[in-house]
N, C-alpha and C positions, 0 to 999 in steps of 0.2 A: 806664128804657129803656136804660141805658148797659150798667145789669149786665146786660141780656141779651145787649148784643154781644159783652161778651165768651162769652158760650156758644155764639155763632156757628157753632164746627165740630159740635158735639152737635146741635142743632137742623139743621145740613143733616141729619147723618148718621138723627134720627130721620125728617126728610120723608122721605128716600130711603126707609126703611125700611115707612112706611106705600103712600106711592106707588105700590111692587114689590111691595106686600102686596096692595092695590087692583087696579092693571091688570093681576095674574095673574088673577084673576077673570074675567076676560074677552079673554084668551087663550086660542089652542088652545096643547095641549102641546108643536106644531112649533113657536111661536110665543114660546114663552115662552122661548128662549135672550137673546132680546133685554134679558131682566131682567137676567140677570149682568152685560151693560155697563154701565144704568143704576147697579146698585150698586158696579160700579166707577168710575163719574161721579162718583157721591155721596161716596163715601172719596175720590178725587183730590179734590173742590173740601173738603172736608173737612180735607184735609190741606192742600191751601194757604194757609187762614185759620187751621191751628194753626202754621206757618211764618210767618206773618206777624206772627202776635200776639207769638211765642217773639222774634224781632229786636227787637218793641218792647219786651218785658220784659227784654231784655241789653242794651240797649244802651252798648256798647264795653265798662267793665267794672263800669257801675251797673247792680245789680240793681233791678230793679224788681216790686211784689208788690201786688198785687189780695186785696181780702176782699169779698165781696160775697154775695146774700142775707142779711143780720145775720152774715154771717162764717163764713155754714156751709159755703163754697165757698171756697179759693185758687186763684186764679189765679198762679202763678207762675215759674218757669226749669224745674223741678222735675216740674210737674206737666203743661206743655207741652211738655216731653219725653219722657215716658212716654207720652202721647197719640200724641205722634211713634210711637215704640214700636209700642203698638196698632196704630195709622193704619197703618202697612208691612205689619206681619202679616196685618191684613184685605185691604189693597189684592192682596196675595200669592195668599191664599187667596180671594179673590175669583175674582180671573182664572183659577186653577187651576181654580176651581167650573163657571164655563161649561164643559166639559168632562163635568167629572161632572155636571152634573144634566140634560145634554144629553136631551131627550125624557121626562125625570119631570115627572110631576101634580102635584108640591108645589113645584117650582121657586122660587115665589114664600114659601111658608114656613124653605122652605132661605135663601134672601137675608137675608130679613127676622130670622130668628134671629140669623143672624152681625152683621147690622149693629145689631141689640138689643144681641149681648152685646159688643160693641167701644163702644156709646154706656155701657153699665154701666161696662163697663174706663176711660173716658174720665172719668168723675164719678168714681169710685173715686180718681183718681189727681188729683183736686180735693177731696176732701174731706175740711172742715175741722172736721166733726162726726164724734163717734161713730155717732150715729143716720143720719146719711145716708150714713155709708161702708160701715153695716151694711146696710142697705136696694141701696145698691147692688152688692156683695157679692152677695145674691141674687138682684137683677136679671139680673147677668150671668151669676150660676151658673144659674138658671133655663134659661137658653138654650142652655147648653153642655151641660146636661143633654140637652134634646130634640137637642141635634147631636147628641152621642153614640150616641145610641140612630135615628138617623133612618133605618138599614137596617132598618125594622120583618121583612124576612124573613131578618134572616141575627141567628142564635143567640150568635155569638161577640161583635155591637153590640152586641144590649141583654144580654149578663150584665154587659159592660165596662161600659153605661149606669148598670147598675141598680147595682153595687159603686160607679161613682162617684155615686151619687144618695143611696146609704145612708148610706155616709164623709161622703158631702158634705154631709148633714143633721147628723149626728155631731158635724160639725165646726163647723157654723154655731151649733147650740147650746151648744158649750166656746165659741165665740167673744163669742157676747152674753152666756152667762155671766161671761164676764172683762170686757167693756166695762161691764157692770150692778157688779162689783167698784169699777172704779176711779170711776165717777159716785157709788158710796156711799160712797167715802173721799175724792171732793174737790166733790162737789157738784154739777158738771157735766158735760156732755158735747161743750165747747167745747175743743178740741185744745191750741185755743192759750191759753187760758184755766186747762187744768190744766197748761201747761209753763211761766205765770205763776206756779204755787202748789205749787211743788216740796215747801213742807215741810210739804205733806197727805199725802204719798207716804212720805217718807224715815222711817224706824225705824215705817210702820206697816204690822201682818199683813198686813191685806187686800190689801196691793199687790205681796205675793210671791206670792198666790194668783193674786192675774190676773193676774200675769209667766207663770206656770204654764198658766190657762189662756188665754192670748193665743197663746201660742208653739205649743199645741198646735194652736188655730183657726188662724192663718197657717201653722205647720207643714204642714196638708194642703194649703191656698192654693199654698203654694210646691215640695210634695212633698220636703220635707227628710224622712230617714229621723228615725223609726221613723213616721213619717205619710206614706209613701210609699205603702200598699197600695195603692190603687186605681191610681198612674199605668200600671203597666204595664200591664195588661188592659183598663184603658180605652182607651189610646192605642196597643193592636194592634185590637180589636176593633171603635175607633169609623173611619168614612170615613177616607181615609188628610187627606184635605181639612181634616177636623176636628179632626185629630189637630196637623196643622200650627197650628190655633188654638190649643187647648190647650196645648200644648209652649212652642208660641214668645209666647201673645199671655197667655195664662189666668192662667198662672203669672207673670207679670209683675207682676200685678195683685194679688198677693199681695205682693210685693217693695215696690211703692210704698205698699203699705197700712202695711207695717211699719216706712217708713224713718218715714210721718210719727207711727204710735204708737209706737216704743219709743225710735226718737232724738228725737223733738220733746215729744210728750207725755211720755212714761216717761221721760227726761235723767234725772231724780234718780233713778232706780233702775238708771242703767248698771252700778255694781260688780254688781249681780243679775244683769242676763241677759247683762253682754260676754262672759262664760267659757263662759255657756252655747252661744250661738250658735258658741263656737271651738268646742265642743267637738261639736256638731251639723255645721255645715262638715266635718271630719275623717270622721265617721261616714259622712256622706251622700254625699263624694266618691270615699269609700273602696268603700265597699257598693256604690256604684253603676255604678264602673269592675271592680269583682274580678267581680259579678253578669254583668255587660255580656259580659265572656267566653266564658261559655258559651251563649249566645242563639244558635239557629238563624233566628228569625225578624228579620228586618233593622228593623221597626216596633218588637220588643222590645229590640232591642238599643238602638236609640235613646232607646226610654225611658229604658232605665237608667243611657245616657250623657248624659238628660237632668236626670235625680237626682246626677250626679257634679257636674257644671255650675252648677245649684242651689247645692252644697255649695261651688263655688269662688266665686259670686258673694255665699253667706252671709258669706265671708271677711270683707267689708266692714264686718258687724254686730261684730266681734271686733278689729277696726284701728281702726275708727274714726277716723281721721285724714281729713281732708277730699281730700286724693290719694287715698288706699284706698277711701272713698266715689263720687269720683269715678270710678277705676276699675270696680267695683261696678257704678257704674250704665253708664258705655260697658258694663260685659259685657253688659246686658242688651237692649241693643240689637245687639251683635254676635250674641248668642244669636239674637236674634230670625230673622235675617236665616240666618243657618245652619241651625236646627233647622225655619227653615218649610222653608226651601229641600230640606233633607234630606225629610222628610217629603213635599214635593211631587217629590219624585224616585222616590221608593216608590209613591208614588199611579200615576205611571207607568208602570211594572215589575208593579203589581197590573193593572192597564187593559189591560196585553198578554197578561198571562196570562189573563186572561177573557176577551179577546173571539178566541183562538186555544184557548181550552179544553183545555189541556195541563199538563203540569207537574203542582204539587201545589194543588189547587184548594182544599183547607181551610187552606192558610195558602199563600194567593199571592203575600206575600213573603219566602218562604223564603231561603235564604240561593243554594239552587241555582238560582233562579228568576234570581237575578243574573250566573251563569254566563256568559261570552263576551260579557255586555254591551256592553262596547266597540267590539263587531262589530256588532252586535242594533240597538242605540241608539246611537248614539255622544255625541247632546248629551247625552241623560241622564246616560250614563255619567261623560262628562265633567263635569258641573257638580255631580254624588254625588262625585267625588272631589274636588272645589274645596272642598264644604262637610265632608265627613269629614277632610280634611286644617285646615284653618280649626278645628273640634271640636278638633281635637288641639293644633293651637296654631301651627302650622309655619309660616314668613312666606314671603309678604308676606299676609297675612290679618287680616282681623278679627278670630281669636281669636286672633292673636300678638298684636296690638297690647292687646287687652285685658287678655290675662293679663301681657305685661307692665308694664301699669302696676299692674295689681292686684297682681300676685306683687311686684314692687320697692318699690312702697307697704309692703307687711306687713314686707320687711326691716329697709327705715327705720326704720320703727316698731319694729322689736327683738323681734319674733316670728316669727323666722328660722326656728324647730322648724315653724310653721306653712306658709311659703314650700316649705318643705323636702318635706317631707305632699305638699302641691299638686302640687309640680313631679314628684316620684314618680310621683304619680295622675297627670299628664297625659303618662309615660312610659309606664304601664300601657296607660292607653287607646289607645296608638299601635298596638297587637297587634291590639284588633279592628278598628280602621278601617282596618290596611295589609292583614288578611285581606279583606274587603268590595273594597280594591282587587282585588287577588288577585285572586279570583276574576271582577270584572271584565274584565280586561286579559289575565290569565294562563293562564285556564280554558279549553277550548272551547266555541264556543259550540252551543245547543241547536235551529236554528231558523233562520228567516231576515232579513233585517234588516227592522225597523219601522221607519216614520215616527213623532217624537216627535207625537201632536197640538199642534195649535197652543199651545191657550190652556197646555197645562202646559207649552211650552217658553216662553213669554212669561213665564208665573209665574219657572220657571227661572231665564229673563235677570236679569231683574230681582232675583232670589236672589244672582244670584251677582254682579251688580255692588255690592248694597252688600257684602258680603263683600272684593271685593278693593279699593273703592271707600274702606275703614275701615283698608285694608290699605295702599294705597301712596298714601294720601292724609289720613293719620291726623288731622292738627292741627287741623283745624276739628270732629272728632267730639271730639276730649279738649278741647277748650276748653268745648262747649254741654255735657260731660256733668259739668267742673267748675264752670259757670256754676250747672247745676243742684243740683249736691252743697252750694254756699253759701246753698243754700235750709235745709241741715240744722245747719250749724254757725255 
């Protein structure tokens, strides 16, 4: 009975999910806006009892660590903060959701998917098996799949759905190929169990082949280039709602999968992938900042300033110092809080241009579409520049405080040529997001002023407070995201 309290936030967040699944059934379609609150109810209490458990597993500076079901589950600093993580992105894109799915017939399939793939993201980022971190790996991709694709009438969702469905098979299968590698060179599939028996690993073949293929599975998980194809065209073409999971919540969830198999489990084979992941970070932030340039559409540009991002939070796997991890992981909660927020700003800017049927209607977030914004919208306007400026790095933000502990960590550590890469990359990227102001502020506008809808400027707020919130209030996020980094070292 005990180990199920501690799964207390998973279990609300499934009742909610059946609940919202249930009484849309018997709702009319005016009716069913009511579900978006409930699952915003369920994520809120949800995340109070992952705040609550995180205090008792830190308490002051004793960490404290849970094994439970026979050890196939940790409970720890670690893994209560990437739930954190989740828990935002969804509460985000929750509230954004009332909005969109205002008067649709699947309202309750819409809910119920996001709060499926945030309960997967939440066990992922507990688990302390191969087998159940695979299992839910597709639980949650399963769901993201059907977000993806859930405009069944519009052409540009489901190719995005179906490139990420194909990849995403692809990838599921290098990845249990490489999990089935390392169980036949140490016998199990207990995480903690094979980073007891380090020298089943060390000088043997099979474990540079599933270094191989592990990297390639989490490579798509995390959209590190050359395993990037899908994020862009998934994450223009899917809901702009969806898109904000994906970016900010999906991709996480690759992140925590790999801190606990290649630093906890894999440890004896760091000389094997520390170089690589440098050398992955370099590619991926490079590729994805030069690409980001030339984007007319503001969804694809984000993507690919989501792939530079990726590659600066990869940094971590190449430092490995328990600062640079810890930085690492703050990025991934500043990312969170930016990239949904970016994302829920474009969902707005698409909402205007369709229900005023102007503009360029096959890609409604063109770059012109944002034109005069600052007249047009003003919160939107204003809270796309709080999070494009935050992306770049500028303080007082969340993404300055991240990167610099991230980027000052890797000096430390004496891979300055790497700091050096980063800081460049987050020069570059300054060009597209002071353009997207531009045209904001600078441009004329097209049109006449709109009211923000409610529920996407609430998302908004609440975007942008953790944003400046990590920004001019840093010490209590660099403490829980080092509290949680001692889970690894």
């Amino acid at each position: 009975m005990d180990e199920i309290m501690y799964l207390a936030p998973e279990i609300v967040l499934v009742a909610t999910g059946l609940v919202v699944l249930l009484a849309g059934v018997f709702l009319s379609p005016q009716s069913k806006n009511v579900l978006g609150y409930l699952a915003t109810l369920g994520i809120l209490a949800s995340g109070i009892l992952t705040v609550n458990s995180f205090e008792l597993l830190t308490m002051g500076s004793f960490q404290v660590g849970y094994a439970i079901f026979s050890e196939t589950l940790s409970i720890d600093a670690l893994s209560q903060f990437f739930k954190l993580v989740f828990l935002a992105v969804a509460l985000i894109v929750s509230i954004a959701s009332i909005k969109y799915t205002e008067n649709s017939d699947h309202t309750e399939e819409f809910y119920t998917l996001v709060l499926f793939a945030t309960f997967g993201m939440m066990i992922v980022a507990s688990a302390n098996d191969l087998i159940l971190l695979f299992c839910a790996f597709e639980l949650a991709s399963l769901a993201t799949f059907a977000l993806a694709g859930f405009e069944k009438q519009n052409a540009r969702s489901l190719e995005g759905a179906m490139k990420y469905f194909i990849i995403g098979s692809v990838s599921a299968a290098l990845m249990l190929f490489g999990l089935s590698f390392v169980y036949g060179a140490t016998g199990t599939t207990s995480i903690s169990l094979i980073a007891k028996n380090p020298g089943l690993l060390i000088g043997n073949p099979i474990g540079l082949v599933a270094i191989v293929l592990l990297t390639a599975g989490f490579g798509f998980k995390m959209a590190l280039v050359p395993f990037h194809m899908w994020a862009p065209d998934t994450y223009q073409g899917s809901p702009s709602v969806v898109s904000a999971l994906l970016a900010a919540g999906s991709k996480k969830m690759g992140f925590v999968a790999a801190f606990r198999v290649f630093i906890i489990a894999l440890a004896a084979l760091q000389p094997d992938w520390q170089f690589m992941f440098a050398l992955l970070a370099v590619v991926t932030m490079t590729f994805g900042n030069v690409v980001a340039v030339a984007q007319t559409s503001v969804k694809r540009m984000l993507a690919y300033s989501s792939l530079a991002q990726a590659g600066y939070i990869a940094m971590a796997f190449a430092v490995m110092t328990p600062v640079a991890l810890g930085g690492g992981i703050m990025y991934t909660l500043a990312h969170a809080f930016m990239k949904a927020g970016a994302f829920i700003a474009a969902a707005a800017v698409v909402w205007m241009v369709a229900s005023e049927k102007k503009g360029n209607l096959d890609i409604p977030d063109h770059l012109d579409s944002f034109r005069g914004l600052g007249k047009r919208m003003p919160l939107a306007a204003l809270c796309m520049t709080v999070f494009v400026f935050a992306l770049a790095g500028i303080p007082p933000t969340a993404g300055f405080m991240a990167k610099f502990v991230l980027f000052s960590s890797t000096i430390q550590a004496g891979m300055t040529w790497l700091a050096v890469i980063a800081i460049l990359n987050s020069a570059l990227s300054l060009f597209y997001y002071a353009r997207l102001v531009k045209y904001m502020y600078f441009l004329p506008p097209e049109g006449e002023k709109v009211s923000v809808p409610f529920p996407y400027a609430a998302a908004l707020l609440v975007a942008v407070a953790g944003v400046l919130a990590m920004g001019l209030w840093p010490e209590p996020f660099v403490e829980l995201a080092m509290k949680a980094a001692m889970v690894l070292v």
